[in-house]
C-alpha positions in Angstrom: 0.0 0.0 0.0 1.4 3.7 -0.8 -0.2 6.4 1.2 0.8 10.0 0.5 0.0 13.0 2.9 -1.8 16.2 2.1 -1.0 18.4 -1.0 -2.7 21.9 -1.5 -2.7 23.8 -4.2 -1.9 27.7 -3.5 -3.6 29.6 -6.3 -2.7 32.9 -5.2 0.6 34.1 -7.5 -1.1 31.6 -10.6 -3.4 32.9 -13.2 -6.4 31.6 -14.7 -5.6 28.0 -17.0 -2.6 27.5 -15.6 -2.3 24.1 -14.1 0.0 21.8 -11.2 0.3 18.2 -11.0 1.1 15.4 -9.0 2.8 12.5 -10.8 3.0 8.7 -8.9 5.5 6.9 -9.2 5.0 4.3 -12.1 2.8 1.1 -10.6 3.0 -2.6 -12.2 -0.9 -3.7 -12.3 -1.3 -7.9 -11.5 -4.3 -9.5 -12.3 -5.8 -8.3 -9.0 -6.6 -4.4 -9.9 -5.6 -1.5 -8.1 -8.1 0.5 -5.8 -6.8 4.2 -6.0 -8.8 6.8 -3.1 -8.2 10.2 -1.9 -10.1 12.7 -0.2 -10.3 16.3 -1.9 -11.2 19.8 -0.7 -12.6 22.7 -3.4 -13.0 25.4 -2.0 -14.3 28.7 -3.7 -16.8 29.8 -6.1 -14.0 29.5 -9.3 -11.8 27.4 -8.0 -11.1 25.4 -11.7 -10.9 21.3 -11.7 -9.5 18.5 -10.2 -8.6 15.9 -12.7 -7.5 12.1 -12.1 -5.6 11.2 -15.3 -3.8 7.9 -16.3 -0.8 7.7 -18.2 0.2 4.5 -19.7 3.9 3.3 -20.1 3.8 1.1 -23.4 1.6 3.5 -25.5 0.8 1.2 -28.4 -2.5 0.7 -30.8 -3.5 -2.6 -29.0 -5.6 -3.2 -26.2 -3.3 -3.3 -23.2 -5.0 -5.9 -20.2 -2.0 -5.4 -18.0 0.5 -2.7 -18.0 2.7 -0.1 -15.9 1.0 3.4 -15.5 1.0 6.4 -13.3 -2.2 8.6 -11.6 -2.1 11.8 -12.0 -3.9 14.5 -10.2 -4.2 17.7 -12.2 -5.7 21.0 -10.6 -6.4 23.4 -13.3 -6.7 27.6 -11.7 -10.4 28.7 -12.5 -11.5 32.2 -13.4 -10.2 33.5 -9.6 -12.6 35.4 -7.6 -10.6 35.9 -4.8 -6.9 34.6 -3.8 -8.6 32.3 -1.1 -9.9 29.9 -3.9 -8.2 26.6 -4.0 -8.1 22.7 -4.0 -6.9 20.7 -1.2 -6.0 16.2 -1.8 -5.2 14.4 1.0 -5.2 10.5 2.3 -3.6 9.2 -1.5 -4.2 5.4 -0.9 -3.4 2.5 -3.6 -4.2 -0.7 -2.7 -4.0 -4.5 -4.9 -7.2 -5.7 -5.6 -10.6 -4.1 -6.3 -11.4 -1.1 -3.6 -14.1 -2.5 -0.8 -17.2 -1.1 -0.6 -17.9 1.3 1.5 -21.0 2.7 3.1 -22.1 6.3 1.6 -25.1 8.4 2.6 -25.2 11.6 0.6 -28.7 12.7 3.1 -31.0 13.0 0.4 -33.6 10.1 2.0 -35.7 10.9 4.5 -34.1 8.5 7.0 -30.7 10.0 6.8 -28.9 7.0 6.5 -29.6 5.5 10.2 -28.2 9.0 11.8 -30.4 10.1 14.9 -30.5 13.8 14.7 -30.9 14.5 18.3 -32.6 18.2 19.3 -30.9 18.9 22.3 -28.2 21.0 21.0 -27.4 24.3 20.3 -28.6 24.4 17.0 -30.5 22.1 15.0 -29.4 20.2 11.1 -31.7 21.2 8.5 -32.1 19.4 5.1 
C-alpha cells in the first residue's frame, strides 16, 4: 500500500488556466486491480478542476489488459474570484485488488442513512 500525505494547491501568484500536478510513481498492475482513493477539498466559487488522469507506459494501438501506469492529479486555476480559492488532496491510498465497498449516505432520504439527529443541542441540522 502507498499512502501519501496532504497536498494543496496555493492559487494565489497563478493565473487563470494555468495548471499543477502530482505524478505517482510508475505502478505494475497484477491480475488483481488496483483500488486508488483520496479525499479532496474545493473550495471557492472559481476554483477550476480537479482531474484524475492515467498515463500509460507502453503506448501502443492494442488493447493493453495489464500494463505499468501512473495517476495523475491535475488541478487546473479557474476564473479566480478571490486569492482564497483553491483545492486541497489528502489520504492518496493504492491498494492491490478491487477497492471495498464502502457505506455512503449523501442525506437525500428521509431516514438520513440510520443517523439520529438529536434536538438537544445548540442548534439544529436542517435538510
Amino acid at each position: 500500500m502507498i499512502k501519501i500525505n496532504g497536498w494543496f494547491i496555493d492559487t494565489s501568484d497563478l493565473k487563470s488556466n494555468q495548471t499543477a500536478r502530482l505524478i505517482s510513481t510508475m505502478i505494475s498492475i497484477t491480475n488483481r486491480g488496483l483500488c486508488f482513493r483520496f479525499w479532496y477539498r474545493a473550495f471557492g466559487s472559481k476554483q477550476g478542476k480537479l482531474n484524475l488522469l492515467q498515463r500509460i507506459s507502453n503506448q501502443q494501438n492494442t488493447t493493453l489488459i495489464y500494463s505499468n501506469y501512473q495517476f495523475i492529479l491535475e488541478g487546473i486555476v479557474g476564473n479566480k474570484f478571490t486569492d482564497l480559492d483553491n483545492i486541497a488532496i489528502d489520504d492518496i491510498t493504492t491498494n492491490e485488488g478491487p477497492c471495498s465497498t464502502q457505506k455512503f449516505c449523501d442525506f437525500e432520504s428521509q431516514d438520513i442513512c440510520g443517523y439520529v439527529h438529536y434536538l438537544s443541542g445548540n442548534f439544529n441540522w436542517t435538510p
